[in-house]
Legacy VTK file of the C-alpha trace (Angstrom):
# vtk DataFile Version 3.0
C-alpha trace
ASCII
DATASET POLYDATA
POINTS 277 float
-210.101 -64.793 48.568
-208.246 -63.478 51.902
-211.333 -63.754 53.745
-211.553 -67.178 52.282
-208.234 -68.677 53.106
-208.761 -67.095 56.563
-211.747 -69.574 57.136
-210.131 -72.572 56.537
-207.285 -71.764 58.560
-209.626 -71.536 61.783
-212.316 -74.521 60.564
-209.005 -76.542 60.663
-207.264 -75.447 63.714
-211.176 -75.993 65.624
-210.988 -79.576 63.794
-207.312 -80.402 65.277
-208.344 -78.996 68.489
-211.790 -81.299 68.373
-209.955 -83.918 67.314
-207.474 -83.669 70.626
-210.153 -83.304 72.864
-211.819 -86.332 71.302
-207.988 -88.355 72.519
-207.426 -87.116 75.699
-210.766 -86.956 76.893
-211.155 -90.929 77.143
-207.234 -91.413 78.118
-207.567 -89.097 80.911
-210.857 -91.148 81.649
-208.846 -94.076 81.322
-206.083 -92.986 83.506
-206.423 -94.593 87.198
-203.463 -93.759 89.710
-201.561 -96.702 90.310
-202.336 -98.096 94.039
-199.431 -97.683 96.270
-198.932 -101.795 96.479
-198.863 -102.066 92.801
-195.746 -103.066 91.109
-194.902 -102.512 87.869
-195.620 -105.198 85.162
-193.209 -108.103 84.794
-192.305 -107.497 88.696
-194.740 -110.268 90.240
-193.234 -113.499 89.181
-191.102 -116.336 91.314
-189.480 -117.561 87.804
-187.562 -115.914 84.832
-186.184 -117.203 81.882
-185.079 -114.963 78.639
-183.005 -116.114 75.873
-181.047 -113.095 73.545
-178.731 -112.884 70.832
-175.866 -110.863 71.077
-172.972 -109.181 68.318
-170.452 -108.075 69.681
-167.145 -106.705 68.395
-164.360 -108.507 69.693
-160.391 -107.664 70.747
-158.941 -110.360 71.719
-155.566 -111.945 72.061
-153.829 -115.113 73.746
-150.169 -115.827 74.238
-149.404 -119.679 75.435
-145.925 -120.588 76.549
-144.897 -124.488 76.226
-141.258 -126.049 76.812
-140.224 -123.056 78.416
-140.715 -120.706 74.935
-142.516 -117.734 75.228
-145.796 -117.414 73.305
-146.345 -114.749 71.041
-149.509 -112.590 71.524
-151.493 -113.807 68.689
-154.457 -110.833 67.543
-156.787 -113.473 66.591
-158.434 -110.760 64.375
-155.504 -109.437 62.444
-153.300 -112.707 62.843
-156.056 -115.460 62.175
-158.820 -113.632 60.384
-161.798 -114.048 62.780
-164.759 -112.061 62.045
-167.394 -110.858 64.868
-170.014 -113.466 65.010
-173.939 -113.700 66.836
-174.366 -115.356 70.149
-176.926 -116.502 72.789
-177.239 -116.066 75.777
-179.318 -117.676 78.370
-180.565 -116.576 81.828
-182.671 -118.027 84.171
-183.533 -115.833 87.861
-185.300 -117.510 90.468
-186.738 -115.431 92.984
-188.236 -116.759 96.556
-188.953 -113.342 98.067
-189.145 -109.529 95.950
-185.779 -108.699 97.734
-183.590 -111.769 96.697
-182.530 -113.099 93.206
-180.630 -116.053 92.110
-178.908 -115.568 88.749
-177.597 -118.173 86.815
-175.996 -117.357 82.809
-174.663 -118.841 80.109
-173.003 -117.370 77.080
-171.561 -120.211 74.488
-168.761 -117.733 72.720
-167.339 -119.623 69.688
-164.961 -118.454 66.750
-163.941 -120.235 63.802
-161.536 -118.997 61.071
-158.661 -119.879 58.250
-156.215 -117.782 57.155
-152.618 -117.099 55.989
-150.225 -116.094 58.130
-148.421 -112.424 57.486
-145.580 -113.525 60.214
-144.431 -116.142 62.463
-145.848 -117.076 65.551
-144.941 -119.271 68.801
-147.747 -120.736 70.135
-147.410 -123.564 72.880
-143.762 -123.905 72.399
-144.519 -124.456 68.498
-143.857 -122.579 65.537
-146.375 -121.187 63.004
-143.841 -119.901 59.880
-144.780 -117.209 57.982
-147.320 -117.426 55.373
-148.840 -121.129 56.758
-152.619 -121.449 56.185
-153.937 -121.832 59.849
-157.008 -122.984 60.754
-158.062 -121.771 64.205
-161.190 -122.023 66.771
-161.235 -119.824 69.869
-164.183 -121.877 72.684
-165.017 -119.659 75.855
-167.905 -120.734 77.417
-168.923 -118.252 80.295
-170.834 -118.900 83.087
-172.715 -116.667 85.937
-173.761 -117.498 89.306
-174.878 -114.744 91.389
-177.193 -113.963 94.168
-178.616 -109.897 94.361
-180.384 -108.860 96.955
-182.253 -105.557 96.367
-182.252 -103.216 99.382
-184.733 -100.336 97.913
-188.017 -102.058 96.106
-190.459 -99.589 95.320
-193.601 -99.655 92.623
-190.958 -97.514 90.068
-187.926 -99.457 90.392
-185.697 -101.039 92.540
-181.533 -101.070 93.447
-179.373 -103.771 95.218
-176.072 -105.514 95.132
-174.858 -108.171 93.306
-172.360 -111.449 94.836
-170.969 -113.134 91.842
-169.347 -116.389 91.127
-167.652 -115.959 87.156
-166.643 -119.598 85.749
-164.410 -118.972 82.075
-163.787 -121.891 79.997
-161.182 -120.685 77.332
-159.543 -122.563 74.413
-157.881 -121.676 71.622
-156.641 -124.418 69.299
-154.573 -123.882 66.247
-154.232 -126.311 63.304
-151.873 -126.548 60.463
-150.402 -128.928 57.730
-147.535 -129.356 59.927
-148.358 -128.526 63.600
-151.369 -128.950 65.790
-151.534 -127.072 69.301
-153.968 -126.103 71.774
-154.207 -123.496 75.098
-156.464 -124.246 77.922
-157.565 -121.915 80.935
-160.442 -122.703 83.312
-160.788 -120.992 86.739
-163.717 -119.346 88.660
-163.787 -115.654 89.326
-165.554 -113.868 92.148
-167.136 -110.497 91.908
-169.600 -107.918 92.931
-171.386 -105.378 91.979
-174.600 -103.734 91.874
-177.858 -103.170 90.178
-180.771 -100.507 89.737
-183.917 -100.617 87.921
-186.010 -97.684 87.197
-189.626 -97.836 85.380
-190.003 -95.101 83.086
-193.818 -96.190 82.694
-195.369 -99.318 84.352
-194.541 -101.338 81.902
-191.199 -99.745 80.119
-188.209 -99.798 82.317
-184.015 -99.348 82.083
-181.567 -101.519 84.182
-178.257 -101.489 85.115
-175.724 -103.560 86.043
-171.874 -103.605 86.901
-169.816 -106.754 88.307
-166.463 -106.466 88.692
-162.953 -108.378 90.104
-159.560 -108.407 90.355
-156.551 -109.869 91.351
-153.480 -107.981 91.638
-150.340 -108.517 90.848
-148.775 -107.718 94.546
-150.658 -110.835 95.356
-148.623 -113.554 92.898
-146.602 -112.360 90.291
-147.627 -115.904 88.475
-151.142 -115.259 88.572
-153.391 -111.844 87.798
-157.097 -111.855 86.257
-159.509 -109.029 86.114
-162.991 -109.015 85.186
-165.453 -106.249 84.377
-169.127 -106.901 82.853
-171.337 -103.956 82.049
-174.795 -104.329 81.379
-177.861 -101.622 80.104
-180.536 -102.554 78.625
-184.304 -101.685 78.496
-187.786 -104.014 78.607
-191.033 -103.492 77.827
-193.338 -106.017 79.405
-196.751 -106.503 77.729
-197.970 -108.725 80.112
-196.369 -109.308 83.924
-195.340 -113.230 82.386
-193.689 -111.746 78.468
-191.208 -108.777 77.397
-189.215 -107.927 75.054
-185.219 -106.988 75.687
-182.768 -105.126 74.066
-179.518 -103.829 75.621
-175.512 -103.327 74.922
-172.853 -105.216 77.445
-169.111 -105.121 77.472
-167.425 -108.189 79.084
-163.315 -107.611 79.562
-161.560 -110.576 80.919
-157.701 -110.449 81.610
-155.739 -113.392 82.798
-152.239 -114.213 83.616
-151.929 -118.075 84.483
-147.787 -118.869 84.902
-146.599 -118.295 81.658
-149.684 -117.878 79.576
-151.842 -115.064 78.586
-155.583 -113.726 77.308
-156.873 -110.478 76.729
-160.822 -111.219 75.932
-162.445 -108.253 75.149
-166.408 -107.816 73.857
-168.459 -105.407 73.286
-172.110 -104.679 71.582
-176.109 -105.038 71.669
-178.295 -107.335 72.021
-181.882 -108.070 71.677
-183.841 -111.121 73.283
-187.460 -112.274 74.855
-188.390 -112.834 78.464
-190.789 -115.202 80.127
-191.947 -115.425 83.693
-193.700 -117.286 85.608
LINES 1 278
277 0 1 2 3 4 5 6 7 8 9 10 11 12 13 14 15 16 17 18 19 20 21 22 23 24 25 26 27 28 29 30 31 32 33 34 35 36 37 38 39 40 41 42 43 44 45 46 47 48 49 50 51 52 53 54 55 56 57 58 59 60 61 62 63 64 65 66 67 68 69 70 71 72 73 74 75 76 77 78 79 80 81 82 83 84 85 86 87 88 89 90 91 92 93 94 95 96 97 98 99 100 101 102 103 104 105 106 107 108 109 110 111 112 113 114 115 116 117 118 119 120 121 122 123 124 125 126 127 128 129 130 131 132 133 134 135 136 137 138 139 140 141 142 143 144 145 146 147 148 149 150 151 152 153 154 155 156 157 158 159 160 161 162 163 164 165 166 167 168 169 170 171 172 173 174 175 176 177 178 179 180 181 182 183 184 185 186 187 188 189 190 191 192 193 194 195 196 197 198 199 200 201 202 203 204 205 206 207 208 209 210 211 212 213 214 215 216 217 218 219 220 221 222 223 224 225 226 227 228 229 230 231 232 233 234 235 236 237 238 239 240 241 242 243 244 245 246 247 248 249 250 251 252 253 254 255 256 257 258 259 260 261 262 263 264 265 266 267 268 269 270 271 272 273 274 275 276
């Protein structure tokens, strides 16, 4: 019986070893080294186009003065009752040489929710009593423009800088039985940053991005903004023309405009497709 159980302990360690040398035999075959000219997939294209869909939590709160009354700073989760909601976002690159990129983005950010108010508010020199059903929408539409410019392009990855034009589009409107108000901020944003790309495989690779701004307040007292937009994600490319993405980006947007506030604050992953051409 030893002598038994002994036997089929080596027959099946020489079939597991027969069965490995039957796998790597015809992958090592298959293996080629990659010629030194050879980029990765998905890095020979002029065009690029991916749509995702992101979740995000949010933190966010506005404050919007009106007839010289100060605005509260309304938590527009734990004062109006939104809930974190899906978004797309779309991107298009166009690329005229490997070293240089223009970026455009757009991310449509919209939040809609009703609730009862646990205190009073002032918003745009109006007030909100205690315990007033509100019906609120927050609309931010946020818009990239950037140009990068990679200064190291190799076959495994590349890294370059980033020159950013940020365009916000913020409103917040607030709607009751007895009073109606909205806020309203637009204004561009420069930044810059930087970006690196490393292939883990020839088709599987990790990015990295950072863009960032900010305007002081030694500048003008009357206006301040920051801006910070953090970016990681991974692709896969099965061809060089589709991918897959999937990724997790923070955007944190600060403003001070006169009298009025916003503290915009997201954060979460994201999944999506690419297409190039």
């Amino acid at each position: 019986m030893l002598m038994t159980k002994h036997a089929i302990r080596l027959y099946a360690l020489a079939g597991f070893t027969f069965a490995l040398t039957l796998v790597a035999v015809p992958a090592r075959a298959q293996y080629q080294p990659r010629p030194l000219n050879d980029p990765a997939t998905g890095e020979m294209f002029h065009v690029e186009g991916s749509v995702s869909w992101w979740r995000p939590s949010s933190d966010m709160s506005i404050a919007s003065e009106g007839f010289g009354i100060p605005g509260t700073a309304i938590d527009f989760k734990k004062d109006l009752g939104m809930q974190d909601s899906t978004f797309p976002a779309l991107s298009l690159v166009l690329r005229p040489a490997r070293s240089h990129k223009f970026r455009f983005q757009y991310i449509p950010i919209k939040y809609d929710a009703s609730a009862t108010l646990r205190r009073s508010i002032i918003f745009n020199g109006q007030l909100y009593p205690l315990n007033l059903p509100v019906n609120s929408t927050l609309d931010w539409k946020a818009y990239r423009f950037n140009y990068e410019f990679d200064f190291v392009t190799k076959n495994w990855g590349y890294a370059g800088f980033i020159i950013e034009g940020k365009y916000t589009d913020v409103r917040a409107d607030l709607k009751s039985p007895l009073v109606a108000e909205f806020a309203h901020a637009r204004f561009p944003v420069p930044a810059l940053g930087g970006v690196g790309r490393y292939y883990i495989v020839p088709n599987i690779s990790v990015t990295g991005e950072l863009t960032a701004f900010r305007i002081p307040d030694s500048i003008d007292d009357r206006y301040r903004a920051h801006y910070v937009d953090v970016d990681i994600y991974g692709t896969v490319n099965f061809t060089n023309n589709v991918g897959v993405q999937g990724g997790y980006r923070t955007l944190d947007l600060g403003y001070l405009i006169k009298s009025d506030t916003g503290n915009l604050k997201l954060k979460g992953i994201y999944f999506g497709v690419v297409a190039r051409y």
